[in-house]
N, C-alpha and C positions, 0 to 999 in steps of 0.2 A: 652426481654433479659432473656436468660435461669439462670437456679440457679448454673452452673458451671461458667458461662460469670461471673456474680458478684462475685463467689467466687475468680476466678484467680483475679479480680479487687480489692477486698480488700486487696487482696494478696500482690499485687505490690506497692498498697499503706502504708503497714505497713512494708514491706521491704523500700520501699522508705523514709518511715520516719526514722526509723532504721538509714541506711546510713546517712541521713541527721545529725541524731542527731550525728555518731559516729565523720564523718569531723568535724562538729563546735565544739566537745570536745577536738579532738585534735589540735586544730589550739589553741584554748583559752586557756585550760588547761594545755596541754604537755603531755607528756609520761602515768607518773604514773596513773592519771585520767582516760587515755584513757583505758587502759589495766585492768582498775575496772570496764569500762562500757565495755567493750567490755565481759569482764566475766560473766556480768550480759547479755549479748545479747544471748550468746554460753546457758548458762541454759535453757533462754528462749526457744531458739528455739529446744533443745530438749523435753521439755515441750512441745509444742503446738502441734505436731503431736498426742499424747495423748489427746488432749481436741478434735480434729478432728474423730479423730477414735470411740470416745466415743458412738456417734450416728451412725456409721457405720452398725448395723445389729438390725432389729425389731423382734424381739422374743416376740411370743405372750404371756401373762399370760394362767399358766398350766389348769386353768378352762375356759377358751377363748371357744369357740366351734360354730358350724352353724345349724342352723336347718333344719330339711330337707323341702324340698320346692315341691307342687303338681306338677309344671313343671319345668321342668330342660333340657336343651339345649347345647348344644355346637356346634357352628358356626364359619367354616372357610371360607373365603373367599378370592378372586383371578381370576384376567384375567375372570370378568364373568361367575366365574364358585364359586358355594356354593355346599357345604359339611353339611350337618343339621342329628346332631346327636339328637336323641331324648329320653326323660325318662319322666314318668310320675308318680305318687303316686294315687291310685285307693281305692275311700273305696266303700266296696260290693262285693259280688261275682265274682271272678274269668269267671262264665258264663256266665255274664251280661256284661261282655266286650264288647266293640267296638269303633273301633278308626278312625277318621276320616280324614285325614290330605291332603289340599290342598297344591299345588305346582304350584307355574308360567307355567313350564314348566314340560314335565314327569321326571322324579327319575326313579333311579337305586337303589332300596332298595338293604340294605346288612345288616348284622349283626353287632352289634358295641360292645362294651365293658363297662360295668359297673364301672370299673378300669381307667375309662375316668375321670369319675367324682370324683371319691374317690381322686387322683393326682392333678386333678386342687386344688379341696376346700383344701386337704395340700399346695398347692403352693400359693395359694393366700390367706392366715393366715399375719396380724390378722384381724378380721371382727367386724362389728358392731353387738349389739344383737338389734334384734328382736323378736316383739311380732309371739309366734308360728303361722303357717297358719294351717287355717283348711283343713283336706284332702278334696277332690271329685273326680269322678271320670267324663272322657272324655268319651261321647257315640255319636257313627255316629247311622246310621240308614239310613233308610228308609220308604216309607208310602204310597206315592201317586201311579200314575196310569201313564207309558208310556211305548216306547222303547227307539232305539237310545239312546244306552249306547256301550260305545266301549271297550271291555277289554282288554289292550298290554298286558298283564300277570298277572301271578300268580303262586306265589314261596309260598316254605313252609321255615322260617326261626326257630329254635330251635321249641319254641310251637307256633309260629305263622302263622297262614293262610292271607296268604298277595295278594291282587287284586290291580292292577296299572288302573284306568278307567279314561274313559272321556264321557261326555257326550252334548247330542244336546239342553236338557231342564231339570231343577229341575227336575220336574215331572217325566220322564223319569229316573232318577239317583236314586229319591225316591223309584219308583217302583223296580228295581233292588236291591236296598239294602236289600229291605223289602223281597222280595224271597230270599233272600242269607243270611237269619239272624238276620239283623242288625235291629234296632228299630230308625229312623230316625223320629223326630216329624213332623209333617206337618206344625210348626207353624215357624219351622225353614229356610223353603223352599228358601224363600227370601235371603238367606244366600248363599246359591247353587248356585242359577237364580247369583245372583252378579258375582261369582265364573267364574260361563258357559261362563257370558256375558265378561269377560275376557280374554277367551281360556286358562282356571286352569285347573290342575289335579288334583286327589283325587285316595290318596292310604288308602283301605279300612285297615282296620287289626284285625282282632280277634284272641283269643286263641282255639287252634284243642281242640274238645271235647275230648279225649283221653287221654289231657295231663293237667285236671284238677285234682289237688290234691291242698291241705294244703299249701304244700311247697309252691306252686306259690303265692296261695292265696298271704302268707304273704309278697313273693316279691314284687307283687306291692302295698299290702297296704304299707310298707316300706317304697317303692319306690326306689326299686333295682330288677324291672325286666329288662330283657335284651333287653338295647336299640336297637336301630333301627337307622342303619344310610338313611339319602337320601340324593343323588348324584344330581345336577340341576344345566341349565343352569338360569341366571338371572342377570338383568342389576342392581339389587339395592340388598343389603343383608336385607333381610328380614325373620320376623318370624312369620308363620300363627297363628295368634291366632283369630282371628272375629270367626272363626266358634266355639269356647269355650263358647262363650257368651249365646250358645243354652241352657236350663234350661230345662231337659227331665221331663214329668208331669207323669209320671207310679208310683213314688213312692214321696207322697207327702209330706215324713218327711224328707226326705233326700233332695227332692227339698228347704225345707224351713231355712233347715242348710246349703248349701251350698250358697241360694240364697244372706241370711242375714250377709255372713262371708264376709271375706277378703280370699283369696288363695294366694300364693306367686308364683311369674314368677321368675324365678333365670337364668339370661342366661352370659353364655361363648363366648366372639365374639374375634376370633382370624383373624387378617386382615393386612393392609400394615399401618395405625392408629390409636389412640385413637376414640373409639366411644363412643355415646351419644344419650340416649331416654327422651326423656317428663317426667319428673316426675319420671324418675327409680333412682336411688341410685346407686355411684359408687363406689362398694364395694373395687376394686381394679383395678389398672391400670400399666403396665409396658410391657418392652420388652422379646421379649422369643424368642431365640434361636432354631435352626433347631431342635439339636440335641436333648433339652430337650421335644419343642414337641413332635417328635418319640417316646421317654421314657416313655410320658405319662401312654400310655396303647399297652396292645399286645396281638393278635388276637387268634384265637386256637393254629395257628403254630407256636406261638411266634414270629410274625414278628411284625414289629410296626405298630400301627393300621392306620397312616398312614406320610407320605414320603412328606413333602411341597420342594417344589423347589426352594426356598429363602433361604437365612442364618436366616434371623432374624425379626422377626413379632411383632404383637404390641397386649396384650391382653387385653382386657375389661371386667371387670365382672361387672351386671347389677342387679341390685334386686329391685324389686316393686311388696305388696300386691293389690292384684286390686276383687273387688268383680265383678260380669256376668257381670253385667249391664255396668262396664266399658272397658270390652274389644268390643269395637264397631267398632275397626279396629284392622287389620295387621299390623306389626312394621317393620317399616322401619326405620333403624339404621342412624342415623347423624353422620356424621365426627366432632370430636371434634375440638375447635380451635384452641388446640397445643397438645403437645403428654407427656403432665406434667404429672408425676406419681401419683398415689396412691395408699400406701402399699407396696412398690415396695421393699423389703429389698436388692434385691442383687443390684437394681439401686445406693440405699444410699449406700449401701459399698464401691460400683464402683464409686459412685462421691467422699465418704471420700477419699480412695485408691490414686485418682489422686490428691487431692489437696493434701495430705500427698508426693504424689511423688516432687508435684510443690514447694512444703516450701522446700525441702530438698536441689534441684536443685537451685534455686534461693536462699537459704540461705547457700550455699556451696559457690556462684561465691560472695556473699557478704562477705565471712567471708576471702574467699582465696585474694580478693580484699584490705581489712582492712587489714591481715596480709603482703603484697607487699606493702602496703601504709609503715607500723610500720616498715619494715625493711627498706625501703631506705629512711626512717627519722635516724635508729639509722647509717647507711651507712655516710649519711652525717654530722651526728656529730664526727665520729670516722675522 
């Protein structure tokens, strides 16, 4: 039973007692009585729309705030078809980059908007606090020794040099990374092979040499460089993460902080339900509108970064620190049992709203009722 079912229920029942008490007043008492209780009903029920409203809108405390998280996502989903925006937080050098991100099927990389995230985390206020994550950073690579790697492309996106591959064997993908840059460990291989043995993609990503400065640096230590959307077909909404679990051995203090911490996964899953992961925390849950998603964020041309083809979606926000050793697998999203809010302010407002509407209507047909009863009592005495 949803929480507006029971609300109109209580509803009907405290009007129904109402009525009940005002008949047996006036049948027992007469006139004068009736018209002191009924005085006291009319107060009443201007009164209670105010005790309804009260809780109508969640306004965070002004020190409220969220911390920033090493990964950050946002996921829509529909008709088989997923949208995977991506952000990360990077500590280390900007030329020690490399990113490695597997796909079910190939992606259509494009550019996406930082303005993504800053929108969501306003709209889904207020939050729980947690303990800060520690930064790290995501490294693909390469190492081994083959061929039979296949490249569908290669686009440059703002400072990004971005390859679309596929490949016949780890070893083979290794090999290629490892000419093209990238520092993939060997120990990691098995991670690949799983991948291959799947028929996965893998869009490589680093930053162009040219366009390393400061500035950047600090965007992704941040964790406000500019994400990266992927376009993909896929029968489950899922989020790659097993291949993060890699722990790169070249710099052995940075291995041993990152290995020992907690990191934070913070993900946006916007879809046709509420959803649900293992152990993650539902920071927020409600429905969202076409038009507010559009508004979220807008692209260089100012157009919205992106157009869903529904009215109205359902969004989940998800948060779990997890250290390497537990990202052992890829997330694959569960449908929740029911599509119950939380955090959801404009939901409360919108359920206060209607039960405010329902006291009114239903205590307007009771009050217009009680006053027809009183006149064709004083009718009949005259």
């Amino acid at each position: 039973m949803t929480e507006e079912t029971k609300d109109l229920i209580y509803i009907i029942a405290a009007i129904s007692a109402i009525l009940g008490v005002s008949v047996f007043t006036f049948i027992k008492w007469g006139k004068n009585m009736f018209k002191k209780i009924l005085f006291i009903f009319l107060l009443a029920a201007l009164l209670v729309p105010g005790v309804v409203l009260a809780d109508g809108m969640m306004v965070p405390p002004p020190d409220r705030y969220i911390y920033e998280t090493d990964q950050k996502a946002v996921i829509f989903y529909e008709d088989g078809k997923e949208k995977l925006v991506l952000s990360t937080a990077f500590n280390g050098d900007v030329e020690d980059f490399a990113w490695i991100v597997p796909t079910p099927t190939r992606p259509q990389v494009n550019k996406a908007s930082d303005e993504l995230f800053i929108s969501l985390q306003e709209l889904t206020l207020p939050n729980y606090d947690y303990p800060e994550p520690t930064p790290f950073k995501v490294i693909g690579g390469g190492v081994d020794y083959a061929q039979e790697v296949y490249v569908h492309e290669t686009k440059r996106i703002d400072y990004y040099d971005i390859a679309v591959l596929s490949a016949a064997n780890g070893d083979a993908l290794r090999n290629w990374l490892n000419n093209n840059g990238y520092d993939y460990p060997a120990s990691g291989g098995y991670i690949l092979d799983s991948y291959i043995a799947n028929g996965w993609y893998f869009t490589a990503i680093k930053v162009v040499d040219d366009y390393l400065t400061e500035g950047i640096n600090s965007q992704f230590r941040s964790g406000h460089a500019v994400p990266l959307m992927l376009d993909f077909q896929s029968d489950k909404i899922v989020y790659p993460l097993k291949i993060s679990s890699i722990v790169h051995q070249n710099n052995l203090d940075s291995n041993r902080y990152y290995a020992n911490r907690r990191i934070g996964i913070l993900l946006y899953v916007i879809t046709s339900n509420r959803r649900d992961l293992p152990q993650f925390a539902t920071q927020y849950a409600g429905w969202i509108k076409k038009e507010k998603i559009e508004n979220l964020a807008y692209d260089d041309k100012g157009n919205p970064w992106f157009s869903p083809s529904g009215g109205k979606y359902f969004l989940t926000k998800l948060y779990r620190p997890m250290m390497a050793s537990e990202m052992t697998n890829d997330l694959y999203f569960r449908q929740a049992k029911d599509n119950t809010t939380v955090n959801a302010a404009e939901e409360t407002e919108s359920r206060g709203f209607t039960v405010f509407i329902v006291i009114m209507l239903v205590g307007g047909v009771v009050m217009i009722g009680l006053l027809a009863l009183l006149l064709a009592s004083g009718v009949r005495k005259e």
